[in-house]
C-alpha positions in Angstrom: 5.0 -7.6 15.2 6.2 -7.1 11.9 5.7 -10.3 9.6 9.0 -10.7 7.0 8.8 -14.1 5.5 7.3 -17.1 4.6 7.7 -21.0 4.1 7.1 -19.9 0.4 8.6 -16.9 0.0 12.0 -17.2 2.3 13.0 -13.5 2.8 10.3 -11.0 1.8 12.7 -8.2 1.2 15.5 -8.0 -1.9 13.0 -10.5 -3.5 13.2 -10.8 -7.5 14.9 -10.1 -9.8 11.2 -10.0 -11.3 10.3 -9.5 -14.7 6.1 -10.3 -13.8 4.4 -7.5 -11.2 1.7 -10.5 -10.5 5.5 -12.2 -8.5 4.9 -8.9 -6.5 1.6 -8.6 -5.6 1.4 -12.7 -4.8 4.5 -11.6 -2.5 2.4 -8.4 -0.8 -0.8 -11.2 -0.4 1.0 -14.0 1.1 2.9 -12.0 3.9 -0.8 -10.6 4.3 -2.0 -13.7 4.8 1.3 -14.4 7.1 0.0 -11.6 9.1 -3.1 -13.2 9.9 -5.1 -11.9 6.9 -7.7 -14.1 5.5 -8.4 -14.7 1.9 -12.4 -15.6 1.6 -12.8 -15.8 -1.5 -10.9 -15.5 -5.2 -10.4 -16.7 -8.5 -8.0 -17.5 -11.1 -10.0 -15.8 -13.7 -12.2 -19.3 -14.6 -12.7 -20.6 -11.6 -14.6 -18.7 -8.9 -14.0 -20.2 -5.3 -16.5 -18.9 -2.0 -14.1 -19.7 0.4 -11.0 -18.5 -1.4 -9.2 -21.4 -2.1 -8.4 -21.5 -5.9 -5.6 -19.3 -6.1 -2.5 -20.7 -4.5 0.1 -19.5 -7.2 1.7 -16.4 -8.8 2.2 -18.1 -12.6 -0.6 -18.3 -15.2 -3.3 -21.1 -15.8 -5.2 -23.3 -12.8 -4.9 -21.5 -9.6 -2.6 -18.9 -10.9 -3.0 -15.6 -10.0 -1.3 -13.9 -13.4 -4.1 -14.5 -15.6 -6.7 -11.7 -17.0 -9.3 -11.0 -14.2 -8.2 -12.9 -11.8 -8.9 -11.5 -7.7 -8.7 -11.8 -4.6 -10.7 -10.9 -1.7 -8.4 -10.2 1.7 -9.9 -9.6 5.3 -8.0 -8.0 7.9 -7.6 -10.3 11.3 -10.5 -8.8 12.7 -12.6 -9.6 10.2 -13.8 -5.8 9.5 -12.3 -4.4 6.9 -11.1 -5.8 3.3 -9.3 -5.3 0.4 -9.8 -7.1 -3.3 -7.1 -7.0 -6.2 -8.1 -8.2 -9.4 -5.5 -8.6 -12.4 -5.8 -7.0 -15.7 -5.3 -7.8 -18.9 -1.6 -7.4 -18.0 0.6 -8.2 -15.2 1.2 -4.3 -14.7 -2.9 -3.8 -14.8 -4.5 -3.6 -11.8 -7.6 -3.1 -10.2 -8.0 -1.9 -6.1 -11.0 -1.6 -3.4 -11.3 -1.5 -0.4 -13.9 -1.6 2.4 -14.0 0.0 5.7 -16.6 -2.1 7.0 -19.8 -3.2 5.1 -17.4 -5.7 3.4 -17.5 -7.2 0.1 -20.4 -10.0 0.7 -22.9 -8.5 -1.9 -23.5 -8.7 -5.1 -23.0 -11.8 -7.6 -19.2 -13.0 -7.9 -18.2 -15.4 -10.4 -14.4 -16.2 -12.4 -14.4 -12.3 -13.6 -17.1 -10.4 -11.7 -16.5 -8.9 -8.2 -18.7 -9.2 -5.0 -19.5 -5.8 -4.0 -19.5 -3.6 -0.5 -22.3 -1.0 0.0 -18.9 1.6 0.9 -16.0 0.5 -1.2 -13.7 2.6 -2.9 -11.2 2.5 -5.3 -7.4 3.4 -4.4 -6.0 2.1 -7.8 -3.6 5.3 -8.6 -5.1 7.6 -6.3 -8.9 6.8 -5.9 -9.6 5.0 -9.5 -11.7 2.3 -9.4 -11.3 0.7 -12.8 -7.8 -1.3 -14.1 -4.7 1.0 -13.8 -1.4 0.6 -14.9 0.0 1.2 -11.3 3.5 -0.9 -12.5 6.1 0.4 -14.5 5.7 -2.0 -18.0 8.3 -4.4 -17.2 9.2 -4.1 -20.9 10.1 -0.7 -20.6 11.9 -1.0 -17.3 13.6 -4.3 -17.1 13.2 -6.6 -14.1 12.6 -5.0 -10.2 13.2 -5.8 -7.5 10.4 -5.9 -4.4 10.4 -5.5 -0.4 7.1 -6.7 1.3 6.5 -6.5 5.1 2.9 -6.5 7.1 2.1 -5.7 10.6 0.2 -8.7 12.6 -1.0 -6.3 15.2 -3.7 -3.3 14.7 -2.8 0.6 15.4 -6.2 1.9 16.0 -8.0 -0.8 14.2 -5.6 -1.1 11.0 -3.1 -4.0 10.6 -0.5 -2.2 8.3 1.4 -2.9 5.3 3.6 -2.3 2.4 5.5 -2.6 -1.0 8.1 -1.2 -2.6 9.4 -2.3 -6.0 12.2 -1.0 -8.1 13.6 -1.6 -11.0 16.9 -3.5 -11.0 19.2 -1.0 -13.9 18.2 1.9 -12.4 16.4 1.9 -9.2 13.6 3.7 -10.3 10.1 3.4 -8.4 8.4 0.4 -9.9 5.4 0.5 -8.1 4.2 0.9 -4.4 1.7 -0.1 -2.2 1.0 1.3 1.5 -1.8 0.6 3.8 -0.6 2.7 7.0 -2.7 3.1 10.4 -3.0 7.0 11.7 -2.2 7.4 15.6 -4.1 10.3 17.1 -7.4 10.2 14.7 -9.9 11.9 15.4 -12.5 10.7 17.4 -15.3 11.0 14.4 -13.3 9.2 12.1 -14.1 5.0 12.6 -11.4 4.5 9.8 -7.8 6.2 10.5 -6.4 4.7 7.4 -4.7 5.5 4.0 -3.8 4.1 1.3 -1.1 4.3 -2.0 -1.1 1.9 -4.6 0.7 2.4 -8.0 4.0 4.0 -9.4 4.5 6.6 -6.7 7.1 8.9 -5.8 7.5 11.8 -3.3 9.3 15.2 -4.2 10.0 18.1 -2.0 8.8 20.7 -4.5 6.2 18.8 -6.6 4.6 17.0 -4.1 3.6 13.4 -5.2 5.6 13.2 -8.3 2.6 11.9 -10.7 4.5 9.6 -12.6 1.4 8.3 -13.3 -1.2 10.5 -13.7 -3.5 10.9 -10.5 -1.0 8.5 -8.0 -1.6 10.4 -4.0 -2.7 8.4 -0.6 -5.9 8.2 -0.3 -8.6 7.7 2.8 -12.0 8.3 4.0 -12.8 11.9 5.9 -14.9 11.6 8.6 -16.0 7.8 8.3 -19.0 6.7 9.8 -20.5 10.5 9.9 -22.8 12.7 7.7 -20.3 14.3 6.0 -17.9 11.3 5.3 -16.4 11.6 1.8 -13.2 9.8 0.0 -10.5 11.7 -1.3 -7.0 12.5 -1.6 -5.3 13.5 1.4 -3.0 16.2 1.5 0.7 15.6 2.9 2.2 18.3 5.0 5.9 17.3 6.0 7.3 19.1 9.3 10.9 19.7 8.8 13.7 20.5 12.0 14.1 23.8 11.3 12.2 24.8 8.6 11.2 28.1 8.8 7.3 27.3 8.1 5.3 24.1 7.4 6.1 22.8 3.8 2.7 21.7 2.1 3.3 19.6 -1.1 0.0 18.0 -1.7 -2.9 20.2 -3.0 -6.4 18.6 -0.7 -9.6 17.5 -2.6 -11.2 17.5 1.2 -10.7 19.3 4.2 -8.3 18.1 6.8 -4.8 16.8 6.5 -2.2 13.6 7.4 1.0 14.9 8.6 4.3 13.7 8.1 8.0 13.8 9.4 11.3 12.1 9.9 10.9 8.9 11.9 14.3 10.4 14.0 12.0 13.3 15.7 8.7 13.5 16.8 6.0 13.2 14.6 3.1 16.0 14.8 -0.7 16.0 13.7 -2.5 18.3 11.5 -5.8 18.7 10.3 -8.6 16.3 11.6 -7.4 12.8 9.9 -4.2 11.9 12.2 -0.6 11.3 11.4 0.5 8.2 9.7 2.4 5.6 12.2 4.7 3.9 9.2 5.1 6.4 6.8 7.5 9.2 7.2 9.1 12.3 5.1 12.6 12.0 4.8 14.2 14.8 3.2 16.6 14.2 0.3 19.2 16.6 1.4 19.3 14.0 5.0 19.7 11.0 3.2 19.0 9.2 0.1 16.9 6.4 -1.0 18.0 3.0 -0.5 19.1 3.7 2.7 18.5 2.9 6.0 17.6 4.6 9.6 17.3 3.7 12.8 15.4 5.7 15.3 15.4 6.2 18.7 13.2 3.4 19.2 14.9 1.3 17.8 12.8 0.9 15.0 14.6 0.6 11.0 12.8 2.4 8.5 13.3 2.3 4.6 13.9 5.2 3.0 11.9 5.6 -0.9 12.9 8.4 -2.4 11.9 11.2 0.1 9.7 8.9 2.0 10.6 6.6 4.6 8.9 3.2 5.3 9.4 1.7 9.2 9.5 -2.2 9.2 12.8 -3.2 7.9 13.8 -6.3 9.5 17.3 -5.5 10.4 20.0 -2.1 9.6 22.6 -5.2 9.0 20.7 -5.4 5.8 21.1 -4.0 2.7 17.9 -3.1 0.8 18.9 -4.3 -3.5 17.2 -2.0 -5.9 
């Protein structure tokens, strides 16, 4: 089930205006935590807490997540696999891992340093592991807007979710996060994920629009095998009627996630899977900031030319 708000947050979509993108990642966190994640340990950049209990707070200072190097450690409901974010030296500075499932219980963590996972990987504009500016400077854009949403039951082993945010004046991706579960893996792959995180947008043509150099999803080939690597994945869209398969996403690795639009059937490619909340809508079908139903009933969101499935209701109007 879909989780969509909070005792803290009221309604998780249309949130903002927001001038600070540390307001929108402490909105993607708590609905995490909504949705039965678990947050084991953190800090508010000068205090380091074991059992994740210092940061309770989007604003600077004590328990505040918007100072310089503050993190936090996140573990799915299963308890397998986990994600950290720590905060830069701006709110628009990130920096993203994530563990498939050695978890991140080595190492020495203190108020600044990070415990470490023997397979972690960064996903921090693509698969950087250091602080990126995956947020639009909130100088240069004016405030945004941000929808949040988080699945509380598991596709094949991942509990999904996502972000969106866009600016207020002109609706422009502000940044984006998706963690999406792949139906139809394949069966040497223990981790049918992907990941996005940072200023993203899809084009037809171009492929992911780098509006930000190096933003693509991201995922492990062939997890838990002897030739597992970590990588881009390519996109390949399937289009009704479309005279041939439209690839827009060069591959760093072999194999492929495949895409569609969430009101036909959705077809797999390569030996990764096809993502079960992410979707290719076509511009010339519908534009962004709009929403579909499909014939399950389901509402998706569409960004630009991708579609997101998890809006609470077509009755409501996404604000960008």
């Amino acid at each position: 089930m879909w989780q969509w708000s909070t005792t803290a947050l009221g309604n998780t979509h249309n949130l903002g205006p927001y001038d600070d993108a540390t307001n929108v990642m402490w909105a993607l966190i708590s609905i995490m935590i909504e949705a039965d994640w678990s947050k084991v340990m953190d800090s508010d950049g000068s205090t380091y807490s074991s059992s994740g209990s210092q940061v309770t707070r989007s604003g600077s200072g004590a328990n505040g997540l918007g100072n310089s190097n503050a993190w936090i450690r996140l573990q799915d409901p299963d308890g397998v696999k986990e994600i950290i974010w720590q905060r830069g030296a701006t709110d628009v500075s990130w920096k993203a891992l994530y563990s498939a499932s050695d978890k991140f219980a080595s190492g020495s963590p203190d108020a600044t340093t990070l415990p470490t996972a023997a397979d972690q990987q960064g996903f921090s504009l693509g698969t950087g592991s250091g602080f990126s500016n995956v947020f639009d400077s909130a100088t240069s854009v004016g405030p945004f807007y941000c929808h949040v949403t988080a699945e509380d039951s598991p596709t094949n082993g991942i509990y999904p979710a996502w972000m969106v945010a866009r600016t207020v004046e002109t609706g422009e991706p502000a940044g984006m996060f998706v963690y999406d579960s792949l139906e139809e893996p394949s069966t040497e792959d223990t981790d049918p994920a992907l990941l996005m995180f940072g200023n993203i947008s899809l084009n037809a043509t171009s492929g992911f629009a780098v509006e930000t150099a190096g933003s693509a999803a991201v995922g492990w080939m062939g997890y838990g095998t002897d030739i597992q690597a970590w990588g881009s994945l390519s996109m390949y869209p399937y289009k009704t009627g479309a005279t041939s398969i439209l690839s827009i996403a060069s591959t760093d690795l072999s194999g492929a996630f495949f895409i569609d639009r969430p009101l036909v059937n959705r077809y797999q490619t390569g030996f990764k899977g096809r993502s079960s909340n992410l979707a290719y809508a076509y511009s010339q079908w519908i534009s962004y900031g709009q929403t579909i139903v499909d014939e399950n009933g389901d509402v998706w969101l569409v960004v630009d030319e991708l579609a997101l499935r998890g809006w609470p209701s077509a009755d409501l109007q996404p604000r960008y």
